[in-house]
ModelCIF file with pLDDT and N, C-alpha, C, O atoms, coordinates in Angstrom:
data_MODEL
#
_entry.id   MODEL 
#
_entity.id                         1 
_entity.type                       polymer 
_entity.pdbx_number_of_molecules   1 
#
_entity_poly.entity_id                      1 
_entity_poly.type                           'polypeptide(L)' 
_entity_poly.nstd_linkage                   no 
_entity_poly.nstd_monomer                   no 
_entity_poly.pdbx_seq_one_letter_code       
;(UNK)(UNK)(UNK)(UNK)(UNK)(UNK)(UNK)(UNK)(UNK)(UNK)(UNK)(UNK)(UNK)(UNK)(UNK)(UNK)
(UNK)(UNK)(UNK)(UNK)(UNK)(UNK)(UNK)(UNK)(UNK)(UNK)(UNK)(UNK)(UNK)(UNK)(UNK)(UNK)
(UNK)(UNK)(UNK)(UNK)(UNK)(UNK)(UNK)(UNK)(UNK)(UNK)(UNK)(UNK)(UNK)(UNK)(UNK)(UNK)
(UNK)(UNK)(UNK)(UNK)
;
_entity_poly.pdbx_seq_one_letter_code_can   XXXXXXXXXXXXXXXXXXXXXXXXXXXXXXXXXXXXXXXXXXXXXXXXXXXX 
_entity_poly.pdbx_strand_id                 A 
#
loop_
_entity_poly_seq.entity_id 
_entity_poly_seq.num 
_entity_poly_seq.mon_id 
_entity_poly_seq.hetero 
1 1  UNK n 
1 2  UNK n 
1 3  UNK n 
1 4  UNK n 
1 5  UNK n 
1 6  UNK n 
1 7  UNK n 
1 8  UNK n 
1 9  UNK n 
1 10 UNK n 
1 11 UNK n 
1 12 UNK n 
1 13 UNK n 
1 14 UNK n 
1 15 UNK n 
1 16 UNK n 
1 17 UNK n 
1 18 UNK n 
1 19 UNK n 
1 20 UNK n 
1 21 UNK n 
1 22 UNK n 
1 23 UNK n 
1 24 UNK n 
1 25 UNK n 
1 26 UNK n 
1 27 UNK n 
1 28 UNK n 
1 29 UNK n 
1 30 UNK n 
1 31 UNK n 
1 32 UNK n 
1 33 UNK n 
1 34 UNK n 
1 35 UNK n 
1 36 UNK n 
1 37 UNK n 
1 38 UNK n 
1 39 UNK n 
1 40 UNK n 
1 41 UNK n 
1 42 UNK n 
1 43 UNK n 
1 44 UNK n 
1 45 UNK n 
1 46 UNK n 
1 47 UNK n 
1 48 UNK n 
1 49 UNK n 
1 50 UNK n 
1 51 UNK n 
1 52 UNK n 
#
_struct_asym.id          A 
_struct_asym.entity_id   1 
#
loop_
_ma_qa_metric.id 
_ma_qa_metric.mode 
_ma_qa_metric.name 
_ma_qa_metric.software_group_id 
_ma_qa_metric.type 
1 global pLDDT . pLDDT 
2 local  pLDDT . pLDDT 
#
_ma_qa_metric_global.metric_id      1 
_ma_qa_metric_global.metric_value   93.40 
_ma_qa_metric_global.model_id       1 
_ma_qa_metric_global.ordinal_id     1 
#
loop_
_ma_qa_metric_local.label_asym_id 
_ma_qa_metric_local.label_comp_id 
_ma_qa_metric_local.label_seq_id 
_ma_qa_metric_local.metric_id 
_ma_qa_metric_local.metric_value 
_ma_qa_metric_local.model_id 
_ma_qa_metric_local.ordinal_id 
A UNK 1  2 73.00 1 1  
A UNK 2  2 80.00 1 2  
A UNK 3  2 90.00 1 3  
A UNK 4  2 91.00 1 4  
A UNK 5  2 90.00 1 5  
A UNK 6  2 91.00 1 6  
A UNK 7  2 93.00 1 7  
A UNK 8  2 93.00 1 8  
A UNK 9  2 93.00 1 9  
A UNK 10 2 94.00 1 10 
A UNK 11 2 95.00 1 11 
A UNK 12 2 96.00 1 12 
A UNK 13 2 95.00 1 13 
A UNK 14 2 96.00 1 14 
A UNK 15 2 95.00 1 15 
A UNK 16 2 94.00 1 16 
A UNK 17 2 95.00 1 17 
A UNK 18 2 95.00 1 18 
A UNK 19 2 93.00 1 19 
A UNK 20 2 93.00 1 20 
A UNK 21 2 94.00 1 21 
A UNK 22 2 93.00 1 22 
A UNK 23 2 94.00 1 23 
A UNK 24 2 93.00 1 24 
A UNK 25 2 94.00 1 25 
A UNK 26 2 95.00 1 26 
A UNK 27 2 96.00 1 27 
A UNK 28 2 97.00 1 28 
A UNK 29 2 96.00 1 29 
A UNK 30 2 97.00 1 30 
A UNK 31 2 96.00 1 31 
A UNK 32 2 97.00 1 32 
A UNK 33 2 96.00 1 33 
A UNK 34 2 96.00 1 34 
A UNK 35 2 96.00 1 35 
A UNK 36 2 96.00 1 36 
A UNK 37 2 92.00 1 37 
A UNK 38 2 94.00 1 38 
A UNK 39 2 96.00 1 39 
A UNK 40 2 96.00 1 40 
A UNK 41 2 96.00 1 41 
A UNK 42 2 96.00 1 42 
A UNK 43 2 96.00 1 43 
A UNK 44 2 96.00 1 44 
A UNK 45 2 96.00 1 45 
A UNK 46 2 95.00 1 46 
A UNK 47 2 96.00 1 47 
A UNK 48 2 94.00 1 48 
A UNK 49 2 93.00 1 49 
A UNK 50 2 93.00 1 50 
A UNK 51 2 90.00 1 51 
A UNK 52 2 77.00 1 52 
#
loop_
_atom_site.group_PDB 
_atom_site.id 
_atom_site.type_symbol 
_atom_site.label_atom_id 
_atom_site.label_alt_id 
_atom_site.label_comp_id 
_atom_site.label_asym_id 
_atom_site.label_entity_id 
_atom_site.label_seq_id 
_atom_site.pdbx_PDB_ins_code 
_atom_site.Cartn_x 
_atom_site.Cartn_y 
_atom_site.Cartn_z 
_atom_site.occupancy 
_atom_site.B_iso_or_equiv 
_atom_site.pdbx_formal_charge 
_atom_site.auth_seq_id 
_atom_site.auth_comp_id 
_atom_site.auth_asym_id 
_atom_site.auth_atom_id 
_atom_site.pdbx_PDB_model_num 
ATOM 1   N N  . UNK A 1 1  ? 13.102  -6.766  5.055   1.00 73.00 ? 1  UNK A N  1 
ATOM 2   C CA . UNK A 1 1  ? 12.685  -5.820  4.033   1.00 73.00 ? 1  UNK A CA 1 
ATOM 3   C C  . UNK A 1 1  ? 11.203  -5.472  4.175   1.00 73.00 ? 1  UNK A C  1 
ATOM 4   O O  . UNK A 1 1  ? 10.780  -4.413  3.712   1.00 73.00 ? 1  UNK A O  1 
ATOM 5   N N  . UNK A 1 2  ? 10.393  -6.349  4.811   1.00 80.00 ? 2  UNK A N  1 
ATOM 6   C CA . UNK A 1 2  ? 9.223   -6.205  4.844   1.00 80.00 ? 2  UNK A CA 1 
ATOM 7   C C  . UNK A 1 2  ? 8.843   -5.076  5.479   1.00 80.00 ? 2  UNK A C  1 
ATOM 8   O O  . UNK A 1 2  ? 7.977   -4.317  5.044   1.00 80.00 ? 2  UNK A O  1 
ATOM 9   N N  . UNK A 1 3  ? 9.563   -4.894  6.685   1.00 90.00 ? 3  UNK A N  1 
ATOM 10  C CA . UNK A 1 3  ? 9.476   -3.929  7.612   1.00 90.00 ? 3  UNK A CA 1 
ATOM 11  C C  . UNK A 1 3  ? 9.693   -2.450  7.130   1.00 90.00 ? 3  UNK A C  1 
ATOM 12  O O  . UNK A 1 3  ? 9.079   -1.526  7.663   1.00 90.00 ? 3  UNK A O  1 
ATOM 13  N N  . UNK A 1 4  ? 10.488  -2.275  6.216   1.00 91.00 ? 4  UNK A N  1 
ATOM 14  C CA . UNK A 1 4  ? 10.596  -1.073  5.528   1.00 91.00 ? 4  UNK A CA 1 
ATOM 15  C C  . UNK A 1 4  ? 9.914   -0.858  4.662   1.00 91.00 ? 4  UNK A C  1 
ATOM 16  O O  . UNK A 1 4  ? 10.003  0.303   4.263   1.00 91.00 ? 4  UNK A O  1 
ATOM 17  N N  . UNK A 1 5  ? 8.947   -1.723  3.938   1.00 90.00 ? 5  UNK A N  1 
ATOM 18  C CA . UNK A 1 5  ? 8.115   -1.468  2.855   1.00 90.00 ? 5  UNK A CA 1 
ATOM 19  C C  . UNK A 1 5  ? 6.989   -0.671  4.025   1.00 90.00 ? 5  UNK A C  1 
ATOM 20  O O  . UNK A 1 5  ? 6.759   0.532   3.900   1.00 90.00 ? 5  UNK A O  1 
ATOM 21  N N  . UNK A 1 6  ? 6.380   -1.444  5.080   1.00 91.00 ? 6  UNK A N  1 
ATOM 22  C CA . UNK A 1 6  ? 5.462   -1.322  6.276   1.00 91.00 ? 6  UNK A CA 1 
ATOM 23  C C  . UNK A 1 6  ? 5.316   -0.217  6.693   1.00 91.00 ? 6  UNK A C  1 
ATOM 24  O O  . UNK A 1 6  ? 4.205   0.200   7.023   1.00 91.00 ? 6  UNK A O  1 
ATOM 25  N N  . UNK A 1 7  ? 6.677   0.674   6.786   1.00 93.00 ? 7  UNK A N  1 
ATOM 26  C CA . UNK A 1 7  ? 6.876   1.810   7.548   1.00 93.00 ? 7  UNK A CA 1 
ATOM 27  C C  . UNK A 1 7  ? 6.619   2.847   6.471   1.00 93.00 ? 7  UNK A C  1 
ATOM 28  O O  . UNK A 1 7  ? 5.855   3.810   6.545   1.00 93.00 ? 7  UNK A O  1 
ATOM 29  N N  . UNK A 1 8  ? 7.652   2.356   5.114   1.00 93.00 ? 8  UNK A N  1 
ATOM 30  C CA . UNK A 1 8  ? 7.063   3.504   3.648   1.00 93.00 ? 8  UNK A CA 1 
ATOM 31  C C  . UNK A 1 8  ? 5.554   3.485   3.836   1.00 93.00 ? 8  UNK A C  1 
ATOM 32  O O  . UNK A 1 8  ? 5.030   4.575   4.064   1.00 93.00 ? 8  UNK A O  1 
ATOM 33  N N  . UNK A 1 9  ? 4.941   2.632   3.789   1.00 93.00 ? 9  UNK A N  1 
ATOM 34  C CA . UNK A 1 9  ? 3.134   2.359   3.463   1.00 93.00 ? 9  UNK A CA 1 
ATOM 35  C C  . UNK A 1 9  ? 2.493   3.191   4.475   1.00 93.00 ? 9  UNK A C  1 
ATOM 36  O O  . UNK A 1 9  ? 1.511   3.816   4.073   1.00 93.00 ? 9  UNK A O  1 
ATOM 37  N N  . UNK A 1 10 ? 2.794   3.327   5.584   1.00 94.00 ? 10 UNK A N  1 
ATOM 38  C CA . UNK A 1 10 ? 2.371   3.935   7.127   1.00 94.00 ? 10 UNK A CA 1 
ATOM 39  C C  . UNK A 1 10 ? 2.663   5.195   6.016   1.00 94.00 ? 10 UNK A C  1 
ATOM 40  O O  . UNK A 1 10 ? 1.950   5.367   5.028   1.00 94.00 ? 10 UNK A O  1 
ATOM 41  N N  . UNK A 1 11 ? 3.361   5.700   6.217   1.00 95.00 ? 11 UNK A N  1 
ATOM 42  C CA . UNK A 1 11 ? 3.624   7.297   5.238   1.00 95.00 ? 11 UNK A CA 1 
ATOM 43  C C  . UNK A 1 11 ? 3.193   7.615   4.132   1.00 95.00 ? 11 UNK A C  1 
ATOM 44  O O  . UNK A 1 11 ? 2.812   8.756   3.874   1.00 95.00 ? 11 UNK A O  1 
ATOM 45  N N  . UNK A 1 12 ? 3.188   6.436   3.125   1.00 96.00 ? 12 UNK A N  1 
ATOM 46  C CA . UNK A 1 12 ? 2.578   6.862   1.559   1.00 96.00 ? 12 UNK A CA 1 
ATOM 47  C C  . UNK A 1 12 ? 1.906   5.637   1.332   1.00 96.00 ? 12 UNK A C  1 
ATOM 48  O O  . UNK A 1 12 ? 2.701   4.772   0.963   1.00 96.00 ? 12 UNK A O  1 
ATOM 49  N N  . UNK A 1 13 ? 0.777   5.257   1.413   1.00 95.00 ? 13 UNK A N  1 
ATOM 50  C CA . UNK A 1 13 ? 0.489   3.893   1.192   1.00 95.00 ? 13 UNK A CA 1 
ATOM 51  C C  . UNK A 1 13 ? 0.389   2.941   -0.207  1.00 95.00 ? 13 UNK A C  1 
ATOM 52  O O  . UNK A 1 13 ? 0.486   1.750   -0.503  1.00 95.00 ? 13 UNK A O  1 
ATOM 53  N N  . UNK A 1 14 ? 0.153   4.141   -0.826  1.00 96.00 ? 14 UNK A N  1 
ATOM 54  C CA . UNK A 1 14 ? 0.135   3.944   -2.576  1.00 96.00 ? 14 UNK A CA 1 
ATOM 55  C C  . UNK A 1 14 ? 2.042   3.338   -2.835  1.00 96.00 ? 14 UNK A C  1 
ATOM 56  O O  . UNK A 1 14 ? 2.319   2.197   -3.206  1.00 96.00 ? 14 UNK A O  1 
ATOM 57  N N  . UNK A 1 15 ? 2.889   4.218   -2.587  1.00 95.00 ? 15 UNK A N  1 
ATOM 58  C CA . UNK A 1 15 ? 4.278   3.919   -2.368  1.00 95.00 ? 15 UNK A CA 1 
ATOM 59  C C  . UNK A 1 15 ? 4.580   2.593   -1.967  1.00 95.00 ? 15 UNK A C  1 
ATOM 60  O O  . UNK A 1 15 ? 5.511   1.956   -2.460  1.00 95.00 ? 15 UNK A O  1 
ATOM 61  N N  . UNK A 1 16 ? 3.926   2.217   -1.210  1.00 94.00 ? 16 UNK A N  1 
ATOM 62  C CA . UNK A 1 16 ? 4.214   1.134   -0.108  1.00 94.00 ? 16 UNK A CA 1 
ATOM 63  C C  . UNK A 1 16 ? 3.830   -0.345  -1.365  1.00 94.00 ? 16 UNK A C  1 
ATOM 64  O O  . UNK A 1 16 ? 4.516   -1.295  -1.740  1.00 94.00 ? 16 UNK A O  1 
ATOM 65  N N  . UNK A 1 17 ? 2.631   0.038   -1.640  1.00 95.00 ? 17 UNK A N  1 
ATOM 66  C CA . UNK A 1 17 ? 2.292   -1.398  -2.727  1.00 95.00 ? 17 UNK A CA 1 
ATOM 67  C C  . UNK A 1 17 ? 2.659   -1.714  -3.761  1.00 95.00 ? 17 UNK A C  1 
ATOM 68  O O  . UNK A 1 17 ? 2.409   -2.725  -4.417  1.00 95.00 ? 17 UNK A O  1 
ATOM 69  N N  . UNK A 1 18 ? 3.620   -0.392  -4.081  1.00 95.00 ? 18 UNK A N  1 
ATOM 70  C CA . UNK A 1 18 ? 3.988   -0.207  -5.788  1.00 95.00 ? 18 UNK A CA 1 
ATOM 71  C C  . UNK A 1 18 ? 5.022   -0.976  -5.188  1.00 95.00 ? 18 UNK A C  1 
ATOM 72  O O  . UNK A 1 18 ? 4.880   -2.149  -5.535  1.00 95.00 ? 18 UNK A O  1 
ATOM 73  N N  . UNK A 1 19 ? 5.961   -0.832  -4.467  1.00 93.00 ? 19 UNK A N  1 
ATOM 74  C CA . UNK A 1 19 ? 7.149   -1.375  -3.947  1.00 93.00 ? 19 UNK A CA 1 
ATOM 75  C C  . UNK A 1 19 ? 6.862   -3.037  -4.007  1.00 93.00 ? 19 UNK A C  1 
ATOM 76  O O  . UNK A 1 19 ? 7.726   -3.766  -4.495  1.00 93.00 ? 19 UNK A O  1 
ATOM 77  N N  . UNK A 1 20 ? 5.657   -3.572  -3.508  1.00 93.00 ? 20 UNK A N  1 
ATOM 78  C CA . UNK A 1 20 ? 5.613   -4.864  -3.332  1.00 93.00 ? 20 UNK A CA 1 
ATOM 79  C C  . UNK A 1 20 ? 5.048   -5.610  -4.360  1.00 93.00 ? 20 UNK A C  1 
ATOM 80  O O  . UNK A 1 20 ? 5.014   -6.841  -4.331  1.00 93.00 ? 20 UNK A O  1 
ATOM 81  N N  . UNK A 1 21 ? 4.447   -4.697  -5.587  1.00 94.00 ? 21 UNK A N  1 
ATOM 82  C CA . UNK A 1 21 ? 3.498   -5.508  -6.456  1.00 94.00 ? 21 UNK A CA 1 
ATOM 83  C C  . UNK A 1 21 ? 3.769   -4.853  -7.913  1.00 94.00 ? 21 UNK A C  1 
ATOM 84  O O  . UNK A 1 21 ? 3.557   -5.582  -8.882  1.00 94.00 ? 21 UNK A O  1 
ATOM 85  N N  . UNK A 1 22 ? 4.169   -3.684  -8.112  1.00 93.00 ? 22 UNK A N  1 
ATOM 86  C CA . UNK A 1 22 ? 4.605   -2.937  -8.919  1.00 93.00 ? 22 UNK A CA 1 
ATOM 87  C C  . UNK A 1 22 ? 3.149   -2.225  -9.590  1.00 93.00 ? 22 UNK A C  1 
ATOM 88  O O  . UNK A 1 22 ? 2.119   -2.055  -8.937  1.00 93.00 ? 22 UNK A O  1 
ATOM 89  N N  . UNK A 1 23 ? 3.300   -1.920  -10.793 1.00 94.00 ? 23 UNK A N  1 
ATOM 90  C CA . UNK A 1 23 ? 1.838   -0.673  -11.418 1.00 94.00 ? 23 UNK A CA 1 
ATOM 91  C C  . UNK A 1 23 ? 0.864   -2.167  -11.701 1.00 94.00 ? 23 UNK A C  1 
ATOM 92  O O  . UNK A 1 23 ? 0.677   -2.453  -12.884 1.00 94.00 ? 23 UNK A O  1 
ATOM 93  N N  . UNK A 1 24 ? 0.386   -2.900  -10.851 1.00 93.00 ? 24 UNK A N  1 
ATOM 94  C CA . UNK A 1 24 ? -0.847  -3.483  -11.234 1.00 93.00 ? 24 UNK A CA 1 
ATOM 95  C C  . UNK A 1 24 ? -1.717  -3.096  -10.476 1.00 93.00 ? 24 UNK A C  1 
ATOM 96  O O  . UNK A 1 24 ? -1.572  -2.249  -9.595  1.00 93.00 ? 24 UNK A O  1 
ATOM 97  N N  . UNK A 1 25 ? -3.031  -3.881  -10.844 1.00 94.00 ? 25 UNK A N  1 
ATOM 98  C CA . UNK A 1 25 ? -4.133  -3.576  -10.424 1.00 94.00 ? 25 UNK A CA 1 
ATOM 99  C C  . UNK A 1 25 ? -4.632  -2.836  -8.988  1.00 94.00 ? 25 UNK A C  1 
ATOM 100 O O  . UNK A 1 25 ? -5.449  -1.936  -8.792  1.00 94.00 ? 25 UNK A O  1 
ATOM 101 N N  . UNK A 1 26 ? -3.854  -3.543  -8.156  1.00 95.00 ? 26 UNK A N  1 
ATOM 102 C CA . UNK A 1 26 ? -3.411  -3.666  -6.663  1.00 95.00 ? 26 UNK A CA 1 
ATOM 103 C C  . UNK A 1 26 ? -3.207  -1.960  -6.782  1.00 95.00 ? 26 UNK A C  1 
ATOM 104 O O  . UNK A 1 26 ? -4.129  -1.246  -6.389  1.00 95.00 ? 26 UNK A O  1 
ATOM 105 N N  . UNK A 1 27 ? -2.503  -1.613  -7.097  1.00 96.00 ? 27 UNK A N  1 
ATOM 106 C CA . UNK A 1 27 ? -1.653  -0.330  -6.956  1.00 96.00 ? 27 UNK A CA 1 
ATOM 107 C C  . UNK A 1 27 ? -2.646  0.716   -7.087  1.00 96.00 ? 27 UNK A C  1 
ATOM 108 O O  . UNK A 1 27 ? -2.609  1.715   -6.368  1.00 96.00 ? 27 UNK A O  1 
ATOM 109 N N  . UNK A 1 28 ? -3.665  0.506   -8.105  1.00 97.00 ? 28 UNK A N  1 
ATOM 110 C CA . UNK A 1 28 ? -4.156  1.251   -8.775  1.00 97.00 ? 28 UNK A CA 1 
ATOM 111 C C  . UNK A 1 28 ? -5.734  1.429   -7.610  1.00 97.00 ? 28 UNK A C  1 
ATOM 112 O O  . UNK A 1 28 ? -6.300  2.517   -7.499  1.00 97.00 ? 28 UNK A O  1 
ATOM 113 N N  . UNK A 1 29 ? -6.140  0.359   -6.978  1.00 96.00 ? 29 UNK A N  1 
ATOM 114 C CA . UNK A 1 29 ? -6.856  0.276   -6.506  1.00 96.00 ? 29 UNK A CA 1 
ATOM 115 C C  . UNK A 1 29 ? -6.376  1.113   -4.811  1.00 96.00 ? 29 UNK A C  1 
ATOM 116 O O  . UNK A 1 29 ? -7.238  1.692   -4.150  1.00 96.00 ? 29 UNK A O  1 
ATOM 117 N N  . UNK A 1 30 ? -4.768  1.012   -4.300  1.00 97.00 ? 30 UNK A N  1 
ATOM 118 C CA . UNK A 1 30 ? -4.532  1.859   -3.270  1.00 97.00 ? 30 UNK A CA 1 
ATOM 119 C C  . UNK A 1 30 ? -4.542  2.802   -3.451  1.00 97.00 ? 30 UNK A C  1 
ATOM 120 O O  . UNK A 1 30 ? -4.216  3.500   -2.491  1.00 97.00 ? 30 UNK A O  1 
ATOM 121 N N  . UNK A 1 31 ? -4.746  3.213   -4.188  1.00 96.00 ? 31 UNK A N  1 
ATOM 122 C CA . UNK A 1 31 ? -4.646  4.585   -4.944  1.00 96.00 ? 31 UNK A CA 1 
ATOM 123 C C  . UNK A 1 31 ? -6.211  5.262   -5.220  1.00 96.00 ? 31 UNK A C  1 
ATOM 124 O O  . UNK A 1 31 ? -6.243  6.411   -5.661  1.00 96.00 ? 31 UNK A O  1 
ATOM 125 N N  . UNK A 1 32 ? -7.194  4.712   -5.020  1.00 97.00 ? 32 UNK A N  1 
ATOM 126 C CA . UNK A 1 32 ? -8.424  5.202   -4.906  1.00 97.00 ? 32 UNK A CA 1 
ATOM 127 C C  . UNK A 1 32 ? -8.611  5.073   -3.822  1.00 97.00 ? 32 UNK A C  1 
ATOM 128 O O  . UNK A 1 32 ? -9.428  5.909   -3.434  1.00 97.00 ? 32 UNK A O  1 
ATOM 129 N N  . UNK A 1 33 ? -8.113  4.125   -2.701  1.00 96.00 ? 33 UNK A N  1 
ATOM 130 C CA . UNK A 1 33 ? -8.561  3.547   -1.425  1.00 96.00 ? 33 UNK A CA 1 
ATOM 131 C C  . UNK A 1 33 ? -8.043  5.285   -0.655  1.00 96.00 ? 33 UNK A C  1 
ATOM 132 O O  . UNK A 1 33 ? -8.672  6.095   0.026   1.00 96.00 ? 33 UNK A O  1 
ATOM 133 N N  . UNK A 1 34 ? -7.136  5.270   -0.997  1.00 96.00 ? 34 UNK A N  1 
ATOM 134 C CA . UNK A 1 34 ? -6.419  6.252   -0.731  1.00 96.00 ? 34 UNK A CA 1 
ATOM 135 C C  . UNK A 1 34 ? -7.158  7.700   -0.494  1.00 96.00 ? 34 UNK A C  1 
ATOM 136 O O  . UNK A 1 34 ? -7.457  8.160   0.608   1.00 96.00 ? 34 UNK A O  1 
ATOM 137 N N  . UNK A 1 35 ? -7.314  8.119   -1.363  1.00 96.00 ? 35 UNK A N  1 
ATOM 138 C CA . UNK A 1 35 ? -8.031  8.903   -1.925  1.00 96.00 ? 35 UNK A CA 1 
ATOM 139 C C  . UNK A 1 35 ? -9.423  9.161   -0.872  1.00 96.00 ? 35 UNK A C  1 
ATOM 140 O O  . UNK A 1 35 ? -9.778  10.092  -0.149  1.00 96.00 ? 35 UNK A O  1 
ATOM 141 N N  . UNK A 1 36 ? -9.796  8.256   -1.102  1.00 96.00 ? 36 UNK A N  1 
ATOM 142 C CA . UNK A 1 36 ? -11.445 7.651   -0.408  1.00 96.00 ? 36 UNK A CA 1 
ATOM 143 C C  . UNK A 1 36 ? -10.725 7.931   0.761   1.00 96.00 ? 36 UNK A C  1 
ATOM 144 O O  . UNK A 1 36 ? -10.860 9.136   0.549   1.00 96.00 ? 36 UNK A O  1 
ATOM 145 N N  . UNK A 1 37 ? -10.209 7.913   1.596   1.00 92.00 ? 37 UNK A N  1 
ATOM 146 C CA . UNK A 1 37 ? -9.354  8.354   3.197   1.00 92.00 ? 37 UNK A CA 1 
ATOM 147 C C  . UNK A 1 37 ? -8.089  7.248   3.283   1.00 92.00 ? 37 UNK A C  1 
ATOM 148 O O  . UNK A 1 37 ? -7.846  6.112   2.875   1.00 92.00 ? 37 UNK A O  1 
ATOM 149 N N  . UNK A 1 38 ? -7.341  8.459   4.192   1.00 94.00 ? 38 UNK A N  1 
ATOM 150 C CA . UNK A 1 38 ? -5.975  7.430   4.338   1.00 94.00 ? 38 UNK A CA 1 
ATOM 151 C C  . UNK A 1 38 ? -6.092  6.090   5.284   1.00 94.00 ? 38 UNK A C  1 
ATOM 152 O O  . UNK A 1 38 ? -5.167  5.289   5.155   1.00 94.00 ? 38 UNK A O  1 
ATOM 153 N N  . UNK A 1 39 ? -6.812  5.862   5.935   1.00 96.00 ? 39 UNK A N  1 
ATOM 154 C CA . UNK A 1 39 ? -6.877  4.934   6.664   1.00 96.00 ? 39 UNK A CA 1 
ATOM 155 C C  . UNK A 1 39 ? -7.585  3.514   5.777   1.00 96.00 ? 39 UNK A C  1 
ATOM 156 O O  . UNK A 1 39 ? -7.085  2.417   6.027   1.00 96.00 ? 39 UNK A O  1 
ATOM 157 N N  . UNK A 1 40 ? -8.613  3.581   4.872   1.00 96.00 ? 40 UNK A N  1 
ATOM 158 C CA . UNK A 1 40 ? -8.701  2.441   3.687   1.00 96.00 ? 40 UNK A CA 1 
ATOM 159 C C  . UNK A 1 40 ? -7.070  2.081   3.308   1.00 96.00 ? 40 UNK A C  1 
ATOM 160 O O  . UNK A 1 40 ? -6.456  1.055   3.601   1.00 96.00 ? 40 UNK A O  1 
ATOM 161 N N  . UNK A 1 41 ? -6.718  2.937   2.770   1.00 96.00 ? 41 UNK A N  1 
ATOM 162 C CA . UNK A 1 41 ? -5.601  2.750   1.852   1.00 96.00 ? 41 UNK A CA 1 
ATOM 163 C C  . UNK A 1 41 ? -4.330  2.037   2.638   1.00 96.00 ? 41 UNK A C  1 
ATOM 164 O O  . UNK A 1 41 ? -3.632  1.213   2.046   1.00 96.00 ? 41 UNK A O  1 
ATOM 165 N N  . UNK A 1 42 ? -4.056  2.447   4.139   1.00 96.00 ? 42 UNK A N  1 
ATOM 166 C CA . UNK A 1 42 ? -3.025  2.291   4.505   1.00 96.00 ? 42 UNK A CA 1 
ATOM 167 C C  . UNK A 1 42 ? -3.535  0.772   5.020   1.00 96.00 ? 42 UNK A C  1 
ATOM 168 O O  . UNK A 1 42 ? -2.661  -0.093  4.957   1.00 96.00 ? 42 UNK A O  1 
ATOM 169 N N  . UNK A 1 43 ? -4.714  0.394   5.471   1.00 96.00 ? 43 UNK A N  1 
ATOM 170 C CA . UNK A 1 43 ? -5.663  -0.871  5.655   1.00 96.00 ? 43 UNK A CA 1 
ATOM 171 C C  . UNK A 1 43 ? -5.055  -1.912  4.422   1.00 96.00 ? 43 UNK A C  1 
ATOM 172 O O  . UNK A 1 43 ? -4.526  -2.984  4.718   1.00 96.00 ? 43 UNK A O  1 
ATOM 173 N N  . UNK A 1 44 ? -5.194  -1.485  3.125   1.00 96.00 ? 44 UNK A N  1 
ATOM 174 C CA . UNK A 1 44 ? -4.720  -2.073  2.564   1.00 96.00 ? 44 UNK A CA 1 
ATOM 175 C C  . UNK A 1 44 ? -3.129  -2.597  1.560   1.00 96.00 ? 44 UNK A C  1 
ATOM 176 O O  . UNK A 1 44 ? -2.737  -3.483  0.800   1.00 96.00 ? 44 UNK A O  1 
ATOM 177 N N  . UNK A 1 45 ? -2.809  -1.716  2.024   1.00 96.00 ? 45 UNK A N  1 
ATOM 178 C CA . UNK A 1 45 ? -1.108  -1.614  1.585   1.00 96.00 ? 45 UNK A CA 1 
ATOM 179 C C  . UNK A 1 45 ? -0.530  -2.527  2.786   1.00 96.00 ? 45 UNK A C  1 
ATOM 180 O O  . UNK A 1 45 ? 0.308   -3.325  2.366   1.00 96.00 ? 45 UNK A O  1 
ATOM 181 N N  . UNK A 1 46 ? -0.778  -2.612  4.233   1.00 95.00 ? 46 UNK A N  1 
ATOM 182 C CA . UNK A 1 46 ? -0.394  -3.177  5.672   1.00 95.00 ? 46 UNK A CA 1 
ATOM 183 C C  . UNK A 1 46 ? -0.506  -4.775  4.659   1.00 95.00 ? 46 UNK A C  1 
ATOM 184 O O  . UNK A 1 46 ? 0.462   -5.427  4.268   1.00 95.00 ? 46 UNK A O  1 
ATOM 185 N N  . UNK A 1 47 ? -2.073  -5.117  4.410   1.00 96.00 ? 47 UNK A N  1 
ATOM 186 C CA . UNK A 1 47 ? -2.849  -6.093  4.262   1.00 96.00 ? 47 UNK A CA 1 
ATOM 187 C C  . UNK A 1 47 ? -1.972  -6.267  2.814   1.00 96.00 ? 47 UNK A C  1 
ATOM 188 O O  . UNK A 1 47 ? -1.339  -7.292  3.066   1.00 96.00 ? 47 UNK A O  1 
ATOM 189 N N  . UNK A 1 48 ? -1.669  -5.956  1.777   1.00 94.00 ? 48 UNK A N  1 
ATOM 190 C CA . UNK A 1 48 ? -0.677  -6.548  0.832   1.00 94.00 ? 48 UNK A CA 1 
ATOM 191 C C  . UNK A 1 48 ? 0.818   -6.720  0.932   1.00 94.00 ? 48 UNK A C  1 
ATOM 192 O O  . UNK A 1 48 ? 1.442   -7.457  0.170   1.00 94.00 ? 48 UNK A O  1 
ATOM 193 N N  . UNK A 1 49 ? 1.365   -6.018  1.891   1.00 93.00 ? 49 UNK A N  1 
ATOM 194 C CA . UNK A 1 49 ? 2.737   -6.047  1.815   1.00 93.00 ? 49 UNK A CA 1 
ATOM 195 C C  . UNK A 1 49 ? 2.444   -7.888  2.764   1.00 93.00 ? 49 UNK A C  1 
ATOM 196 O O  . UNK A 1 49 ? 2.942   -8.987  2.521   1.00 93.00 ? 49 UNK A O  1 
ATOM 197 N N  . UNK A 1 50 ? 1.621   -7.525  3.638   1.00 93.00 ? 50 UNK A N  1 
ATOM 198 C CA . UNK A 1 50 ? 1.891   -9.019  5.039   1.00 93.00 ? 50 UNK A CA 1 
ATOM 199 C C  . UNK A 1 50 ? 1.756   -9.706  4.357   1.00 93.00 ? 50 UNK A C  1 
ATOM 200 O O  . UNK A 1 50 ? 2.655   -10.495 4.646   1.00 93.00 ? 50 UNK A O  1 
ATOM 201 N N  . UNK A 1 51 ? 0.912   -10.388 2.958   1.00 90.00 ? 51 UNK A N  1 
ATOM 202 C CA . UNK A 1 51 ? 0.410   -11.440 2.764   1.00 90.00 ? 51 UNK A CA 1 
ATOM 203 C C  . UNK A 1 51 ? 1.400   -12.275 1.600   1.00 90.00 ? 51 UNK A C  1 
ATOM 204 O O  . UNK A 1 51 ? 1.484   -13.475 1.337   1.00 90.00 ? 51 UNK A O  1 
ATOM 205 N N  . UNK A 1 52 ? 2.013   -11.219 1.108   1.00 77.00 ? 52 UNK A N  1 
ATOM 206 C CA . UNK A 1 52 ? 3.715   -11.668 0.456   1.00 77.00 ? 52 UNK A CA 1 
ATOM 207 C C  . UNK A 1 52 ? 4.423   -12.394 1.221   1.00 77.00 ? 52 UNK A C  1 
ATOM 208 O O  . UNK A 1 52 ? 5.553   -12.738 0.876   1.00 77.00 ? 52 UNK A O  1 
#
């Protein structure tokens, strides 16, 4: 399952963390990372889904 969260996150990265952590903090913060450029964001959605 991990692997499909990985591949959503590669595409939507905000998507990707809601999936693994749901509307907390986390989420909210890929979601500016995001924003700020896709490569922060997807940096960190990779980096929360692995550490589950």
């Amino acid at each position: 399952m991990d692997l499909a969260r990985i591949i959503v996150a590669i595409l939507l990265p905000p998507l990707g963390v809601f999936l693994q952590v749901g509307l907390g903090g986390q989420f909210w913060l890929n979601i500016l990372l995001t924003l700020l450029g896709y490569v922060p964001g997807l940096v960190h959605a990779i980096w929360i889904i692995a550490k589950k």
